[in-house]
N, C-alpha and C positions, 0 to 999 in steps of 0.2 A: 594295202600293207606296205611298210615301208622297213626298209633296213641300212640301218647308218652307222659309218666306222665299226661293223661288225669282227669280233676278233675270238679266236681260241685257245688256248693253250692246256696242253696235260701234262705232268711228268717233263718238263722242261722242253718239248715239242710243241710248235708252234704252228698248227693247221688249219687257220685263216686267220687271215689279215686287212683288215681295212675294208671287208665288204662293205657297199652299198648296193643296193637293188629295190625296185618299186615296181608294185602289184596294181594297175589299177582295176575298179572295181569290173567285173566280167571279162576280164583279161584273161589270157594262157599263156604262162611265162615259163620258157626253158631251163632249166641250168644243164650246161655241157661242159664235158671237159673230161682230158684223159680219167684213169684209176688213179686214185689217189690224191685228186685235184682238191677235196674239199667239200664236193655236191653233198653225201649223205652226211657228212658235220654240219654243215650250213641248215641243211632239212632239219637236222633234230635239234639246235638251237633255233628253228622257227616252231618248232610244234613239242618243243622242250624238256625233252629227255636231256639235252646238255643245255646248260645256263651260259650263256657266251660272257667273255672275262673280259671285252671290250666293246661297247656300242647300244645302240639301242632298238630295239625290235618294235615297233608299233604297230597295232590297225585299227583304224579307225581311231587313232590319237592315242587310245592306251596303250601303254605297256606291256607287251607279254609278257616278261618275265615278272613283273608285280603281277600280275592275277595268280591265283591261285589257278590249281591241274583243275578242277570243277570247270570253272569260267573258263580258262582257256577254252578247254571242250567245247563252249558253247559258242565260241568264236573259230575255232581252228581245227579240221579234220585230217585224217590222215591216212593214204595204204601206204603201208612199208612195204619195203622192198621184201620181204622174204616172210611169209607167215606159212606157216607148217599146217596143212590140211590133220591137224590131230585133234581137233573139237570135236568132242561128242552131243555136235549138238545140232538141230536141224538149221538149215540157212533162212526159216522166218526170224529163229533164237538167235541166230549171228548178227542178222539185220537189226533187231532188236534191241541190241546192244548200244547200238549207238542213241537211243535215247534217255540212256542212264544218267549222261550230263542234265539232265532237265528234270530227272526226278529226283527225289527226298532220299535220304539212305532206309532202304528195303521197301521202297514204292513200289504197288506191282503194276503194270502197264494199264493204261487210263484204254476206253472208248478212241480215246484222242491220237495216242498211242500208234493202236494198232491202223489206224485210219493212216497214219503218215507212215508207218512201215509197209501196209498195201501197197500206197504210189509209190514209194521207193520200189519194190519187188515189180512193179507195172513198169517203171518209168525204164526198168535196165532189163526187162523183158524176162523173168526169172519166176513173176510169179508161179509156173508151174512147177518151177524146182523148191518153192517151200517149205516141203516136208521132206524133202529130202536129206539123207544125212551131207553134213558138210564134206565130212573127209571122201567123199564119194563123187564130189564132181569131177569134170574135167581143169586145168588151168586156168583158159577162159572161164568156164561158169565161176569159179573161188573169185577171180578177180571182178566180176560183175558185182558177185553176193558182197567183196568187200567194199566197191566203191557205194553199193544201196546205202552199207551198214555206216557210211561216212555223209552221205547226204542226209540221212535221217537226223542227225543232229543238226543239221538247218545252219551248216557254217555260213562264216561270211569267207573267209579264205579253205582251200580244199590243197593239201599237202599232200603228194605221190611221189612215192623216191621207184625209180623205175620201174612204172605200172605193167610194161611189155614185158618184162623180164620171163626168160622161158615160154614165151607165146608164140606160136606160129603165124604167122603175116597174117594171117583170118583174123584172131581174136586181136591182135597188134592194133589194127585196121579202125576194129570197131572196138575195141573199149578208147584209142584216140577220137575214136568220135564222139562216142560217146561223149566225154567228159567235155569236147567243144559244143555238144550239145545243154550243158546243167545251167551253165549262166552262172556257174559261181566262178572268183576269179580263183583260180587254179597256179601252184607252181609247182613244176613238174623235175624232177632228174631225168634225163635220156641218156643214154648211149649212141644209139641211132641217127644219125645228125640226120637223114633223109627225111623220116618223120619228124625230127626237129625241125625242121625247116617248113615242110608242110602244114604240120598242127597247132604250131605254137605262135603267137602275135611278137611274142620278144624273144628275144636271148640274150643269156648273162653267158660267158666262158670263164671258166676256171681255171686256171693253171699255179700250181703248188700255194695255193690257198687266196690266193687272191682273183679279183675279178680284170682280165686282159681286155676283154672288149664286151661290147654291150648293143644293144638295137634291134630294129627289125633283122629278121634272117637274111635276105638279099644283104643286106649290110654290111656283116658279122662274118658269113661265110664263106671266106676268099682264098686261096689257094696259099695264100700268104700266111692267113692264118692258122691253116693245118698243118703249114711244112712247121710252123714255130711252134705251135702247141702241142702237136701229135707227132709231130715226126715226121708225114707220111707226103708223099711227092701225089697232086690230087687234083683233077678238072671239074672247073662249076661253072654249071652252065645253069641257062631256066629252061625247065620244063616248056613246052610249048602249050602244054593244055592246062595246066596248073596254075604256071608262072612263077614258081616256086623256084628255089633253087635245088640242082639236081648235084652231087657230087657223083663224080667217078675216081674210085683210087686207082692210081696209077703205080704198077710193079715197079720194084727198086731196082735197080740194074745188079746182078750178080757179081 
């Protein structure tokens, strides 16, 4: 996936500028960056709820914004950031869903179907929760059940606008692994820079809608960069067992 002079504008606001950024194929690419930096615009002109007003989005050479919402689907998946446990419907029905790009309008699920919704419910360890009602899990189980319902469609790129969100370090832990475990190439929003740095192959940062720095995380992550991005006065160091890089923020003087 690839993204070139990407740009936004609504209502005379102008909320990205000049993006580029590149997904290769089994890759896990970060986007960071304060609130209001850009991440969840950039996300939904990749997976195209907003149609970007400058640049070109591609994967695998075509166009996404010339495909139709069908095809996209069948190339581009997606968990948003905030989905409301109010489906009245069991989590095989949620999983399920996600093979709708691949059938006919009012196809009912093939043999074939339910065969690729099984491994998805197997592959994120949920098949027990099947029949269960959705609105009834835990945060972690809902975000398992949605990342199944995204792999089921067989993407080539995997869209997650911060998957952690409201998880506690357990399910944080393992749905990041998770998703380093699918082999699709994944681009992800965090908040988190620790787990950014840990889970992710790249990062893009954000600041007021443009892309400041870019690269592996050792790279990208440098004291320098937080005090001008975030604000925040901050020590990076590497993990010793990881090799990662570890940030400590460091209190402001009063």
């Amino acid at each position: 996936m690839s993204l070139t002079g990407i740009g936004y504008e609504t209502d005379g606001h102008t909320l990205l500028t000049d993006v580029g950024l590149d997904a290769r194929p089994g890759e896990t690419v970060g986007l960071v960056g304060p609130n209001g930096s850009g991440k969840t615009t950039l996300l939904r002109c990749v997976y195209g709820t907003l149609r970007p007003t400058a640049g070109r989005a591609l994967i695998d050479g075509d166009d996404l914004v010339a495909l139709g919402p069908k095809a996209r689907a069948r190339r581009v998946a997606t968990v948003p950031q905030d989905t409301r446990g109010e489906f009245e419907l069991t989590v095989r029905e949620i999983v399920a869903m996600g093979r709708a790009p691949h059938q006919r309008f009012w196809e009912q699920d093939s043999a074939a179907d339910d065969a690729v919704v099984a491994e998805a419910l197997a592959r994120l360890a949920i098949s027990d929760l099947a029949d269960r009602a959705f609105p009834s899990l835990s945060g972690g189980e809902r975000q398992r059940a949605l990342v199944a319902r995204a792999i089921v469609q067989r993407p080539a790129l995997l869209v997650l606008d911060e998957p952690t969100n409201h998880l506690d370090i357990r399910y944080q832990l393992e749905i990041l692994g998770l998703i380093r475990t699918l082999g699709i190439t994944s681009l992800l929003a965090l908040h988190d820079l620790n787990l950014a740095a840990y889970y992710c192959d790249r990062l893009y940062v954000l600041k007021a809608g443009r892309v400041v720095a870019s690269g592996a995380p050792k790279e990208v992550l440098t004291s320098e960069l937080l005090a001008d991005v975030y604000q925040v006065d901050a020590e990076v160091t590497v993990h010793p067992v990881t090799g990662a890089p570890t940030i400590t923020y460091l209190p402001s003087a009063w």
